[in-house]
N, C-alpha and C positions, 0 to 999 in steps of 0.2 A: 556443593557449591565451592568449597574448599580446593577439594582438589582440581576442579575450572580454574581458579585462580593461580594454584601452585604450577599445575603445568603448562601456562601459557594457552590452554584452548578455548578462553574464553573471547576474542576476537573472532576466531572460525565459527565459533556455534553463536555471535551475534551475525554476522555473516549470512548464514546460512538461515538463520529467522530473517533477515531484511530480504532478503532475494524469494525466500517462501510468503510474503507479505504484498513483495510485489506484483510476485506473479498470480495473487488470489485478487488486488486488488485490479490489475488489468483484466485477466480472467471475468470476476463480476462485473467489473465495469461497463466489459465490451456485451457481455450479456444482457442487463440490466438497460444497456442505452438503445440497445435493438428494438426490445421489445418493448420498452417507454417512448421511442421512435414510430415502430412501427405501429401497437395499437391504441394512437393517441386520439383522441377524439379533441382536446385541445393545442396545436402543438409547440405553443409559448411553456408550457409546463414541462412535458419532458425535458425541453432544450435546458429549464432552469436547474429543474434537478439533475441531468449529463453535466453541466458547472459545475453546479456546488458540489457534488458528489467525485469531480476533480480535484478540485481546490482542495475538500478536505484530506481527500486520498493523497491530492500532495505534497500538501501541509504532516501529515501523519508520517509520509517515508522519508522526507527532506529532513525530519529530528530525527528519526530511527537511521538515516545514511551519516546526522553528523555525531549520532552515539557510537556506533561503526567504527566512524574515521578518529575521532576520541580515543577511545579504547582498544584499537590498534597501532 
């Protein structure tokens, strides 16, 4: 961890975990809401959990984008 700090890549390698976060959380997301979608037998329930399951994902990378923007 030392040397992250010493030579400046520690910006790049947060970087590069935010965009690998996002793209898992898009990724499941768009997965996860299909098939909560498609085999719902309630469909007030999926729709709830496709929200909150935004909200928290954008809650999660909206602090890991302004840790990012901090520390670079």
């Amino acid at each position: 961890m030392d040397f992250l700090l010493d030579s400046g890549e520690l910006p790049m390698l947060l970087w590069v975990v935010f965009f690998a976060a996002a793209v898992l959380s898009i990724g499941l997301g768009s997965v996860l809401s299909f098939h909560w979608l498609r085999y719902a037998m309630n469909p007030i329930a999926p729709i709830v959990a496709v929200i909150s399951f935004a909200a928290v994902a954008f809650a999660c990378l909206s602090v890991m984008f302004g840790v990012v923007t901090i520390a670079g």
